[in-house]
N, C-alpha and C positions, 0 to 999 in steps of 0.2 A: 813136412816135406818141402824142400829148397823149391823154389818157383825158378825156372830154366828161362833165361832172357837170353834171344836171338839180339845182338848189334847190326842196326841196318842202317849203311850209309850209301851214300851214292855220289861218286865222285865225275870230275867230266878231267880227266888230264892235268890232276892238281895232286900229283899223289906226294908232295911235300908236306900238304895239307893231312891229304892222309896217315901219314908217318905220325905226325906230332898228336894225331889224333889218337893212332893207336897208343901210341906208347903213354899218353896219359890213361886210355881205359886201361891199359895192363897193369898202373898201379893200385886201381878199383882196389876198398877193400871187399867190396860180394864180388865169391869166386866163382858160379855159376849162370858163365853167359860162351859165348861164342861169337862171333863176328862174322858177317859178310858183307861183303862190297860189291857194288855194284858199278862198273865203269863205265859209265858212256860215250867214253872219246874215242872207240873204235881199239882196233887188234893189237896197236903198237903203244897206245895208254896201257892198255889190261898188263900186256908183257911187261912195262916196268915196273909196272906197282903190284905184278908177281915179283919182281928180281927185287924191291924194296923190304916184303915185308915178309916174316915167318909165317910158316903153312901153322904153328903152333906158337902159342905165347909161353913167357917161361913158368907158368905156372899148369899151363896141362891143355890151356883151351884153344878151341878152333879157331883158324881164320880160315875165309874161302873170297876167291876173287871172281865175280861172274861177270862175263863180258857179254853187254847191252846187245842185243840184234840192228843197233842202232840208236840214236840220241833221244831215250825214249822219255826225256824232264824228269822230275822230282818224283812225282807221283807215279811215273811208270818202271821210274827203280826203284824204288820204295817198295811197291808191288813186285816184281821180281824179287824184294828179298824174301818179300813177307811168303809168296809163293814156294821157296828155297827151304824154309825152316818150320814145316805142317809140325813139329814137332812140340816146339817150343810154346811155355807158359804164358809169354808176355814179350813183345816188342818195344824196344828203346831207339826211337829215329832219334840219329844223328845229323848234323851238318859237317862235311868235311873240314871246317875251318872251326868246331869248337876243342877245347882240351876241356872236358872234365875234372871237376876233383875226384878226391882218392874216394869221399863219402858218398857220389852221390847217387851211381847207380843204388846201395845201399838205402840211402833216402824215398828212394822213389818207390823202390821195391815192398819197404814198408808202408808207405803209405796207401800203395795197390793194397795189400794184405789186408787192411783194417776192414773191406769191404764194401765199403759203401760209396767207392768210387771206380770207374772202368777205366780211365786213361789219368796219366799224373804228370801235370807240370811242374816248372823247377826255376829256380833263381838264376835267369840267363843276363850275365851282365860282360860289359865290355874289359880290355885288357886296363884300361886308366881304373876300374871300381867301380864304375856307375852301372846302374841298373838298365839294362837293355830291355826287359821286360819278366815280370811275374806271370804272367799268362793275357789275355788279350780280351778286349769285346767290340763284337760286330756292329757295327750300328746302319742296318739296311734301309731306314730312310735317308741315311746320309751314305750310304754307298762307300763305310768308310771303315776302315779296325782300327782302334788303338790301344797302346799297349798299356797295360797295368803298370805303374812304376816307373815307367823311363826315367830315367835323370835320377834316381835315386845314389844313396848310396852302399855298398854293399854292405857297412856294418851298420846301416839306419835296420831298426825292427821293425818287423812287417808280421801282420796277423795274418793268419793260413787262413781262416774262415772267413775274414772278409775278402780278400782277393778271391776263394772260392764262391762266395755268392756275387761276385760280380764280373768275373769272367763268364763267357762262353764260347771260347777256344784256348788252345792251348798253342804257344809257339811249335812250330815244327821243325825250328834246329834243334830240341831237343825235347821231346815226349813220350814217353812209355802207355803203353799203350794196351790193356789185356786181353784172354782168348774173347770176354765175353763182346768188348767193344768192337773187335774184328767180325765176330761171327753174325754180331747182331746189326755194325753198322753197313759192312763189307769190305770192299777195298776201296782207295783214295779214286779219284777221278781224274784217270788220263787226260781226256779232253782239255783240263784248263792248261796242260806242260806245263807249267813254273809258276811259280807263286798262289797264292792262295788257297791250296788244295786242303791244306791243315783248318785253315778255316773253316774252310764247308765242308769238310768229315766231321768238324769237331757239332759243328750248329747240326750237320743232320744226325747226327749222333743223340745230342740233346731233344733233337723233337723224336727219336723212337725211343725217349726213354732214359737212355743211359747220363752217368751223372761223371763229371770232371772234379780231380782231387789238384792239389799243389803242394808241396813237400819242397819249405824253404829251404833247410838245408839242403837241397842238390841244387851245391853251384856250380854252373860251367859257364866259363870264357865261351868269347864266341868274336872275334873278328869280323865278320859280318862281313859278306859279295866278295870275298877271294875270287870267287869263281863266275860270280855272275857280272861285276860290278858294282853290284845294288850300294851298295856302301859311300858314304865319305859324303863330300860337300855336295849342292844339290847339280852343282853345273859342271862335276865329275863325274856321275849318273852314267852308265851305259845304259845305249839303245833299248835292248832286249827289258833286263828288270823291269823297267819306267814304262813301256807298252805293256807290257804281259800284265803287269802290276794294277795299270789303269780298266785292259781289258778285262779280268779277270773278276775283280771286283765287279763289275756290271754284272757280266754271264754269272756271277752269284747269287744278284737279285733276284736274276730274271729265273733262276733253277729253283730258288728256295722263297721268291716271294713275289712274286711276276706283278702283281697287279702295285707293289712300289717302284715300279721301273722308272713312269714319269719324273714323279718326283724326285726320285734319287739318283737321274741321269742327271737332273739341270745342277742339284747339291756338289754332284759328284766334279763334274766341272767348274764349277765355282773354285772347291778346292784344288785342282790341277792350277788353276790361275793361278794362286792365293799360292801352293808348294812350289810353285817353277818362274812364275812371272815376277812376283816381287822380289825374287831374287836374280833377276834377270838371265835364268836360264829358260832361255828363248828353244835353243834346241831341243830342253829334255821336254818344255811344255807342249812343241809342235808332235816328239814320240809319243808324249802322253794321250794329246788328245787324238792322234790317229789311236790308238790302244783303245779308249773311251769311245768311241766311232764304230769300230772293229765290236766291241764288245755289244754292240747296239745291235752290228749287225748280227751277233753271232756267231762271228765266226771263233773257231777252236783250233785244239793241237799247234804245233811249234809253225809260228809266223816263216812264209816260205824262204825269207833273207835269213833265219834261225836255224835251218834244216842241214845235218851232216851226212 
């Protein structure tokens, strides 16, 4: 029996992105998905990126565009897709600015099936060939992820089984995701709005249990902050990523390991210095450590300079 995959993206009034997005899953060779989107930029986003795309792809499958009640982050359209499609075998998060190959829903798909894994990452590398990341590991005394692989090359070989035992998460521009991982871990976590949320689904995933697979063959491009800014040099950075980014990692600690907070707040700013000061982006260090500040104190949901 074909395993049914809902496509959930979530776009904020970037529906070019969209477009290049869809039209590489259309060339998927697994024919068994559907798509929906999630628009966050309000009535007059949704409206175009109805008028850009088809209600159906040319081979028979669904799109559906659902417009947000408001800018509700990553993880609260992510959730409205997942909400949207009770139906479906397994979820594949998208990021609007990657194109997939033709193999790799395919890839992922398989490697769901063998069983012995609930959510499946994939070989996310940039438009130059370099590897953006094979999957990720948290490191909560240092309040910090990094990525399996970065700087790689995409035709350097990589072994599935060690990046699996040494991840524990999966990137969230591009992860599938199955019924049992949804039902057992829940849904992602509103509260953090952007960034990190793949993270701490994926870690508290791991502590009830459930186990993370990687299927190198599914490669997809990934442009990286289209939308957010997060991309590019450190002192091109937008406001928002760089806060959310710094806050978000804290309120991670503090949700899944409260009693490393000490020490992983002071780690945690060391490296804000160490990513923004010696390169002397003074500006994105002063966003960061208000974010780092903010996540001390707790606070959540979309910073109120954020809110549409």
């Amino acid at each position: 029996m074909s395993v049914h995959v809902a496509i959930c993206i979530v776009g904020f009034r970037n529906g070019d992105d969209i477009a290049r997005c869809v039209a590489a899953i259309e060339a998927a060779t697994y024919p068994d998905f559907e798509i929906v989107i999630c628009e966050n930029g309000g009535e007059a986003a949704a409206g175009r990126l109805l008028a850009m795309l088809p209600p159906v792809l040319g081979a028979g499958q669904g799109l559906r565009v659902i417009q947000a009640p408001g800018n509700l982050g990553f993880a609260g359209g992510i959730n409205l897709c997942l909400a949207a499609t009770p139906a479906a075998d397994a979820w594949w998060l998208l990021n609007p600015d990657t194109e997939p190959g033709p193999e790799a829903l395919a890839a992922l798909v398989a490697r769901l099936e063998v069983g012995d894994c609930d959510a499946v990452g994939c070989t996310l590398h940039r438009p130059d060939g370099r590897i953006q990341s094979y999957g990720g590991r948290w490191r909560s005394w240092l309040s910090r992820t990094e990525s399996l692989g970065i700087g790689a090359r995409l035709e350097d070989p990589v072994d599935a089984a060690v990046i699996e035992r040494a991840q524990n998460y999966l990137n969230g521009a591009s992860m599938l995701v199955g019924r049992r991982f949804l039902e057992t871990a829940g849904p992602m976590r509103e509260d953090y709005f952007l960034y990190c949320e793949e993270v701490e689904w994926c870690v508290r995933a791991l502590n009830l249990g459930l186990r993370l697979g990687f299927a190198p063959a599914a490669r997809v491009l990934h442009a990286q902050g289209t939308t957010t800014g997060a991309g590019g040099a450190a002192r091109r950075r937008a406001r928002g990523p760089v806060h959310l980014n710094e806050r978000n990692k804290i309120l991670m600690t503090r949700d899944l390991t409260p009693a490393r907070v000490p020490v992983a707040a002071v780690t945690a700013a060391v490296g804000l210095l160490l990513r923004y000061g010696r390169r002397g982006a003074w500006r994105q260090f002063g966003w960061g450590l208000a974010g780092w500040w903010a996540g001390l104190r707790g606070e959540r949901g979309a910073p109120p300079w954020m809110r549409v």
